[in-house]
Phi, psi and omega in degrees: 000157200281172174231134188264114176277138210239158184254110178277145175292107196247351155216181187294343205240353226256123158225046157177167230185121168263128157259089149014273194221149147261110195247042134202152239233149144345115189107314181302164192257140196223129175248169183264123154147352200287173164289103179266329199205079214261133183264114174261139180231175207276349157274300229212191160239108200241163212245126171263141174236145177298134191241299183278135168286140175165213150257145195263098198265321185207132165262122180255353173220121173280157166342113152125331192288147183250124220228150176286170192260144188082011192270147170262129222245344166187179197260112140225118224248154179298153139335068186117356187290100176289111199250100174323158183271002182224062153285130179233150184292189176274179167295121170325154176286010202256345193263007196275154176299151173284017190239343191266184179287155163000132184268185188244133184214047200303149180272138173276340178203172178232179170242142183205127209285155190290157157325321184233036181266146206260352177208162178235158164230176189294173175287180133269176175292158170253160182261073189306146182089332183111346183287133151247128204260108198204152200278150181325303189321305189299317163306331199277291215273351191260336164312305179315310175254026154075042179247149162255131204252006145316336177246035189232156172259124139288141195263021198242158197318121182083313168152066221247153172248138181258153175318297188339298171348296178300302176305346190257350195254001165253005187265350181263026168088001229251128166247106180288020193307344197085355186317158189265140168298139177273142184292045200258126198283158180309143161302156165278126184304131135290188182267169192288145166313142160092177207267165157260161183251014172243187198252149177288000185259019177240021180218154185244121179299096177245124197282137132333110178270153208300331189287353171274336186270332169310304170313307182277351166287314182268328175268012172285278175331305187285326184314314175265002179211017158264137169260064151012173140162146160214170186239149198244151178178107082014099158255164178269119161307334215290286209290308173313286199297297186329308200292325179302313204275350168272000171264324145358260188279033165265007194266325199052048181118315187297343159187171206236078193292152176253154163301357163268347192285296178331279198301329164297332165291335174296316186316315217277291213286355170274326182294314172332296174292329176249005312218347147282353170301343193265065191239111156213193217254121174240130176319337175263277187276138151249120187271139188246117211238155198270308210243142176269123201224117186238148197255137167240121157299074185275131152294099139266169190308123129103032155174226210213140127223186214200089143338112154297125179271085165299171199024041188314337183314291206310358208245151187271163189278010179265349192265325165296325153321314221234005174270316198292264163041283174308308168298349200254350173281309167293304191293280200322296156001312208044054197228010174294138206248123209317345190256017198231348188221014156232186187063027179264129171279338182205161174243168177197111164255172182223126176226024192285306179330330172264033173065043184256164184243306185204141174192164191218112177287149160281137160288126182284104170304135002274354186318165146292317204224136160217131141248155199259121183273151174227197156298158154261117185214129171307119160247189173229122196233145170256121169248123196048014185070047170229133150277141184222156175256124196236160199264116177259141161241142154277126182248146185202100212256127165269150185227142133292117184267019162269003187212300197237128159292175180308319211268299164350278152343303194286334178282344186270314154331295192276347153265001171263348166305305172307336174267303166337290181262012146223075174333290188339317211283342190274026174236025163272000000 
């Protein structure tokens, strides 16, 4: 019987899908391993590869549409299978009873980033035999919120979807109802409402690509529905830039440390020492996190994303280098894998490499905390009631003030200052 291919959830955040191309046409004969199709999601641009064989009997969303995730984006049919002409697809799986058997759903594709794609994201499991495998509970609760589980990656033993699942793809907003996508060609963008105040031959148009529309939806979101606050705080370099340039050369070469290197090990070890700043915010819960796991902020082409350094406690700082280095070589790439750029407990953007002094970053949800690193720069400073010129950085810790209160923030300031300026202790 023929099978309905679905615009599958292809990162953790993607509640809609653009299709970039379709690199095979009505008709074609489809193997497994082939390309059918590149997907832009709000990380990446991702490649669907063919799993099941058959023919690509009808594309239901052309090239440009952007489609919801659980939408069925085209038909596909057995070899030689003759597909009635008012074939309609089936009912999404979320409308099946909690009482009948498994529904039956084979996957049509798998996902894998594209060549030029700037971030990859997961697959779905794929489902041999056609089953999709989710616990009674999960079936219950996802008819009750309208979720279709034809779109969720389970996260249990096979790729079994859990209540959690369910829970996590209605607490991110996301309506998995399934509808077949309309056969509709992309509009032509219009122009922004209302007059502009340039002449058009002196602007160049550039579409939002999905990770730019993404990027402003979640830092729109946290600006408005995080409650902010921040701290300011100036440490001394000095001791720190010395300690940098004698391992350096005592390294000759085997590896080259950064003044960013330095400051993740101080986070993790302030977290340590502070462990409610290492927090974060659920409508139910504030999770409180064992291990300090820090998302570092890379700039790639046409956005932003945040490699996880995990267990940064635990690590020693030549291994936290040569860790960052690699992901952040892998992020501009596009070759990072959905578990290497989520699940971070704190943030660090550094913007001091461009001569920036100070600045103060959105907090990344559900995280608790980002700090904004700035430049090292001579100042003049009074010590004992001398001015002396000393090497400085301005630290600037965002705070949710729903998981770290002020004092909370300030203490966690005042122990990564204290590592900061006494480096040694972070090669301990």
């Amino acid at each position: 019987m023929p099978i309905d291919l679905f615009m599958t959830q292809l990162s953790p955040t993607m509640t809609e899908g653009k299709i970039a191309r379709w690199l095979k046409k009505e008709g074609d004969a489809l193997e497994s391993g082939e390309i059918l199709a590149e997907v832009e999601t709000d990380k990446a641009t991702m490649e669907m590869e063919v799993v099941d064989e058959g023919v690509l009997h009808k594309i239901l969303s052309p090239a440009g549409s952007i489609v919801p995730v659980g939408s069925v984006i085209a038909i596909i049919a057995e070899e030689g299978e003759e597909v009635p002409a008012d074939y309609k697809s089936a009912a999404p799986a979320a409308e099946a009873p909690v009482t009948t058997p498994e529904v039956e759903q084979p996957a049509a594709v798998a996902a894998k980033p594209a060549p030029a794609a700037a971030v990859s994201a997961p697959a779905p499991v794929a489902r041999k035999g056609g089953r999709i495998k989710a616990s009674p509970l999960a079936r219950r609760l996802a008819k009750q919120k309208g979720i279709n589980l034809a779109a969720i990656t389970g996260s249990g033993p096979n790729g079994r979807i859990t209540r959690s699942d369910v829970e996590n793809a209605v607490r991110r907003g996301i309506n998995l109802g399934g509808a077949t996508a309309a056969v509709v060609a992309p509009p032509a963008r219009p122009m922004p409402a209302g007059p502009l105040p340039y002449h058009e031959d002196e602007f160049v148009r550039v579409e939002n690509s999905m990770m730019r529309k993404a990027i402003s939806r979640r830092l729109t979101e946290s600006k408005q529905q995080v409650p902010h606050f921040y701290l300011s705080l100036d440490v001394v370099m000095d001791r720190l830039m010395d300690l940098r340039a004698q391992l350096n050369e005592a390294a000759d070469g085997e590896f080259k440390l950064s003044v960013n290197d330095f400051i993740i090990k101080a986070v993790a070890k302030a977290l340590v020492d502070v462990p409610a700043a290492n927090a974060s915010w659920t409508e139910s819960d504030t999770l409180m996190h064992k291990h300090a796991h820090i998302s570092v902020a890379v700039a790639i082409e046409g956005g932003l994303i945040t490699p996880v350094v995990r267990f940064a406690e635990q690590k020693g700082i030549t291994d936290i280098s040569a860790e960052v280095k690699e992901l952040a070589g892998r992020a501009r790439a596009g070759q990072l894998q959905p578990e290497e750029y989520s699940g971070g407990t704190f943030s660090i953007s550094n913007l001091g490499m461009y001569g920036i002094k100070q600045f103060s970053a959105i907090v990344n949800p559900p995280e608790g905390a980002i700090l904004a690193v700035g430049a090292t720069e001579e100042r003049a400073v009074v010590v004992n009631g001398e001015v002396s010129v000393k090497k400085m950085m301005t630290l600037t810790l965002s705070c949710d003030h729903r998981v770290v209160d002020g004092a909370v923030g300030a203490e966690f300031l005042a122990a990564l200052k204290r590592h900061i300026e006494c480096p040694a202790g972070t090669l301990i």
